[in-house]
C-alpha positions as CSV (number, residue, x, y, z in Angstrom):
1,X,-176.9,151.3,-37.7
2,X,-175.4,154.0,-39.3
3,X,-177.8,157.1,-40.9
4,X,-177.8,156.4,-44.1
5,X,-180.1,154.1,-45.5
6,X,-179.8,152.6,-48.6
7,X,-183.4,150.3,-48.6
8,X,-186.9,151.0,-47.4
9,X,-189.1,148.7,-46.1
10,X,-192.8,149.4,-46.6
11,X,-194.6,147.5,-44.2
12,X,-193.6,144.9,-41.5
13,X,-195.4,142.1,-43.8
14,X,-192.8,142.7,-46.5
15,X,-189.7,140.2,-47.8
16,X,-188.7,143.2,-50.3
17,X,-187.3,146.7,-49.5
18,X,-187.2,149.2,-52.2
19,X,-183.8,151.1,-53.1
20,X,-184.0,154.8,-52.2
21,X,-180.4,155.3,-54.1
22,X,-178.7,153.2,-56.4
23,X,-176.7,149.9,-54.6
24,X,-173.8,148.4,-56.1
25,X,-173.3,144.4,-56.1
26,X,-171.6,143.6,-53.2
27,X,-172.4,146.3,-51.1
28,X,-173.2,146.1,-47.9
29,X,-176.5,148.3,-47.7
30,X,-178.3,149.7,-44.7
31,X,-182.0,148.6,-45.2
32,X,-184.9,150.3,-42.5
33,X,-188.7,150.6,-42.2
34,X,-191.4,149.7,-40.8
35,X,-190.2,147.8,-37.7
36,X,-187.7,146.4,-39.6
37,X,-183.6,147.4,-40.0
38,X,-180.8,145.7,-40.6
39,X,-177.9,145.6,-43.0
40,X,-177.9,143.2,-45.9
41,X,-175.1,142.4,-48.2
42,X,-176.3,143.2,-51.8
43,X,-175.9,140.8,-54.2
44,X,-176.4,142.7,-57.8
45,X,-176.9,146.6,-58.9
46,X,-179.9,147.5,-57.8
47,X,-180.7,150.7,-59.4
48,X,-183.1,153.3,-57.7
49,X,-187.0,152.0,-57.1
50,X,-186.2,148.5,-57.3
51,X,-186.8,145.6,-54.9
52,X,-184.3,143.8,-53.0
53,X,-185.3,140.2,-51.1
54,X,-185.0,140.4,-47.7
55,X,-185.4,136.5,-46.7
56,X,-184.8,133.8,-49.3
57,X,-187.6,133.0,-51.2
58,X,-188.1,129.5,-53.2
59,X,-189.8,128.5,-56.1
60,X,-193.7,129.4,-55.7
61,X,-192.6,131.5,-52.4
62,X,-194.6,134.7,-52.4
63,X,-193.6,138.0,-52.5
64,X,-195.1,140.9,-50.1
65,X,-194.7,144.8,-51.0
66,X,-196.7,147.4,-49.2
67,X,-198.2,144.4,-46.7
68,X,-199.9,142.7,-49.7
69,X,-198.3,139.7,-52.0
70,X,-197.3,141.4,-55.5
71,X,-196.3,138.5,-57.0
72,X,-194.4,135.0,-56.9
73,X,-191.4,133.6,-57.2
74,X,-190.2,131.8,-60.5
75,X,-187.3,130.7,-59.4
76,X,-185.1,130.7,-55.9
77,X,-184.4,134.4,-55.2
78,X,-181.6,134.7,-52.6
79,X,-181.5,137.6,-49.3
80,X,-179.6,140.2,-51.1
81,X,-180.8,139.6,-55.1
82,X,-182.6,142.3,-56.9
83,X,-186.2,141.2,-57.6
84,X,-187.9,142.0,-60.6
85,X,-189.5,140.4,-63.8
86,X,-186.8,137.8,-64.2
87,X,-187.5,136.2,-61.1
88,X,-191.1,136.5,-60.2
89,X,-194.7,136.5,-62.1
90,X,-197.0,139.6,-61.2
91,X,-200.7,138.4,-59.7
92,X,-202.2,141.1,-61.5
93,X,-205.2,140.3,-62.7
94,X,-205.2,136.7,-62.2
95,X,-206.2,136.7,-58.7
């Protein structure tokens, strides 16, 4: 993989990375972390801070940042999509 990194993974748990720059859709993006790297072909702008899926996730699939789940899915998320309050439901507070 080349050096520059475009995604981090937090934790080897996760099926998000988090963008460290801003990735254009279609962009074939360098994603590393924790036991984890591998290049994935982003599928909308994702601007800086943001989550990226790094698996597909379906309807009521889970999603893990930082080892723990965050939230779940509202809708099928594809490898690649940007993930964010349009496609999953925060467990804050209702766990």
């Amino acid at each position: 993989m080349s050096e520059k990194i475009d995604a981090i993974v937090i934790n080897a748990a996760d099926n998000v990375a988090v963008a460290i720059t801003e990735i254009c859709a279609n962009t074939n993006s360098a994603i590393k972390g924790d036991g984890f790297e591998d290049i994935c072909l982003v599928l909308n702008d994702i601007p800086f801070g943001h989550k990226i899926a790094l698996v597909d996730l379906d309807l009521g699939n889970s999603v893990y940042k930082y080892g723990a789940v965050i939230g779940v899915a509202t809708k099928k998320i594809c490898r690649g999509e940007r993930v964010d309050h349009s496609n999953i439901a925060g467990l804050r507070g209702k766990l």
